[in-house]
C-alpha positions in Angstrom: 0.0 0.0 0.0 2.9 2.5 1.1 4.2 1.9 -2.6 1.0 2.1 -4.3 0.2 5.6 -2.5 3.9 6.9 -3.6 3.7 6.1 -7.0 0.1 7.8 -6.7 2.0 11.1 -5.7 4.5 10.8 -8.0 2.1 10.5 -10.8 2.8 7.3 -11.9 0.5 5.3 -13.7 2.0 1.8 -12.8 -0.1 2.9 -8.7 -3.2 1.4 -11.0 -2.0 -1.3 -11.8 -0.7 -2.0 -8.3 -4.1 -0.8 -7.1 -6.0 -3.4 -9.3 -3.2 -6.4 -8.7 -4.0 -5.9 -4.8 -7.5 -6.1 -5.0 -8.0 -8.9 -7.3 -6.9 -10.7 -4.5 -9.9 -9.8 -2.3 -12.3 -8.8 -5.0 -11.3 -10.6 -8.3 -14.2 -8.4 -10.8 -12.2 -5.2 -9.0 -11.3 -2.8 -11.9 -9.9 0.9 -11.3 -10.0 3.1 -14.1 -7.8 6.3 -13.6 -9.6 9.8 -13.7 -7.3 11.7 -11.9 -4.1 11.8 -9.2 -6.6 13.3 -6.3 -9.5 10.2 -7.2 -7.0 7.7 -7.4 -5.0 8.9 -4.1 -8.8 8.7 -2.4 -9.3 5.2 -3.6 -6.1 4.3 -2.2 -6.7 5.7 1.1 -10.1 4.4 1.5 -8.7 0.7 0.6 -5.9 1.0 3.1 -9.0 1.8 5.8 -10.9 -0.9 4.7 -7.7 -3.3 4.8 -6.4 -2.1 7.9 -9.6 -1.5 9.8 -9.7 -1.1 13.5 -5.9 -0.8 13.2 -5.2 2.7 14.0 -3.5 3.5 10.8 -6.8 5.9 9.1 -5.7 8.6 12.5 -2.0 8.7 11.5 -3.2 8.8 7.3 -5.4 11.6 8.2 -2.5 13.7 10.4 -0.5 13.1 7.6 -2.2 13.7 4.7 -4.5 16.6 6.5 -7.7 15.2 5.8 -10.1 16.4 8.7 -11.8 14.6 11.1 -15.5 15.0 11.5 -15.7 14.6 15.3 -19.6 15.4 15.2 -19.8 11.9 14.6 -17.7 10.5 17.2 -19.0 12.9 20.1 -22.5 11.5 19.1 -21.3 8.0 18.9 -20.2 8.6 22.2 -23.4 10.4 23.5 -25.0 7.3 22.2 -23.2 4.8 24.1 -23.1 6.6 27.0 -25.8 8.3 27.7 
Protein backbone atom coordinates (compact mmCIF):
# COMPACT_ATOMS: atom_id res chain seq x y z
CA UNK A 1 0.00 0.00 0.00
CA UNK A 2 2.86 2.51 1.15
CA UNK A 3 4.19 1.85 -2.62
CA UNK A 4 1.01 2.06 -4.27
CA UNK A 5 0.18 5.59 -2.46
CA UNK A 6 3.92 6.85 -3.65
CA UNK A 7 3.66 6.10 -7.02
CA UNK A 8 0.09 7.84 -6.73
CA UNK A 9 2.04 11.09 -5.66
CA UNK A 10 4.49 10.84 -8.01
CA UNK A 11 2.10 10.47 -10.79
CA UNK A 12 2.78 7.35 -11.86
CA UNK A 13 0.49 5.26 -13.73
CA UNK A 14 2.03 1.83 -12.81
CA UNK A 15 -0.09 2.89 -8.75
CA UNK A 16 -3.21 1.44 -10.97
CA UNK A 17 -1.98 -1.28 -11.79
CA UNK A 18 -0.67 -2.01 -8.31
CA UNK A 19 -4.09 -0.78 -7.11
CA UNK A 20 -6.00 -3.38 -9.33
CA UNK A 21 -3.18 -6.44 -8.69
CA UNK A 22 -4.02 -5.95 -4.82
CA UNK A 23 -7.52 -6.06 -4.98
CA UNK A 24 -8.02 -8.90 -7.29
CA UNK A 25 -6.88 -10.74 -4.47
CA UNK A 26 -9.91 -9.77 -2.29
CA UNK A 27 -12.34 -8.85 -5.02
CA UNK A 28 -11.33 -10.56 -8.33
CA UNK A 29 -14.16 -8.41 -10.78
CA UNK A 30 -12.20 -5.23 -9.04
CA UNK A 31 -11.29 -2.85 -11.89
CA UNK A 32 -9.86 0.89 -11.27
CA UNK A 33 -10.01 3.13 -14.10
CA UNK A 34 -7.81 6.26 -13.62
CA UNK A 35 -9.62 9.78 -13.66
CA UNK A 36 -7.25 11.65 -11.89
CA UNK A 37 -4.10 11.85 -9.22
CA UNK A 38 -6.62 13.26 -6.29
CA UNK A 39 -9.46 10.24 -7.16
CA UNK A 40 -7.01 7.69 -7.41
CA UNK A 41 -4.98 8.92 -4.10
CA UNK A 42 -8.80 8.69 -2.37
CA UNK A 43 -9.34 5.16 -3.55
CA UNK A 44 -6.07 4.32 -2.15
CA UNK A 45 -6.65 5.75 1.06
CA UNK A 46 -10.12 4.44 1.51
CA UNK A 47 -8.66 0.74 0.62
CA UNK A 48 -5.88 0.99 3.06
CA UNK A 49 -8.99 1.84 5.79
CA UNK A 50 -10.91 -0.89 4.74
CA UNK A 51 -7.67 -3.31 4.84
CA UNK A 52 -6.42 -2.12 7.90
CA UNK A 53 -9.62 -1.47 9.83
CA UNK A 54 -9.70 -1.13 13.55
CA UNK A 55 -5.94 -0.80 13.19
CA UNK A 56 -5.16 2.70 14.01
CA UNK A 57 -3.48 3.51 10.81
CA UNK A 58 -6.79 5.88 9.06
CA UNK A 59 -5.73 8.60 12.48
CA UNK A 60 -2.02 8.74 11.51
CA UNK A 61 -3.24 8.83 7.30
CA UNK A 62 -5.36 11.59 8.18
CA UNK A 63 -2.51 13.75 10.37
CA UNK A 64 -0.46 13.13 7.61
CA UNK A 65 -2.24 13.72 4.73
CA UNK A 66 -4.53 16.59 6.52
CA UNK A 67 -7.66 15.21 5.82
CA UNK A 68 -10.11 16.39 8.74
CA UNK A 69 -11.82 14.55 11.07
CA UNK A 70 -15.46 14.95 11.54
CA UNK A 71 -15.75 14.63 15.29
CA UNK A 72 -19.55 15.42 15.17
CA UNK A 73 -19.80 11.93 14.56
CA UNK A 74 -17.73 10.54 17.17
CA UNK A 75 -18.98 12.88 20.15
CA UNK A 76 -22.50 11.50 19.12
CA UNK A 77 -21.34 7.99 18.86
CA UNK A 78 -20.21 8.58 22.15
CA UNK A 79 -23.40 10.45 23.47
CA UNK A 80 -24.96 7.35 22.18
CA UNK A 81 -23.17 4.85 24.09
CA UNK A 82 -23.09 6.58 26.97
CA UNK A 83 -25.82 8.28 27.66
Amino acid sequence: MIKMEALAHKGSAEAVTELNSFMKTRQPDYNYTFTNKADLIEEIIYQKRVEFWGEGLEYIDNRRLNIPVDTDKCLSLLLWICP
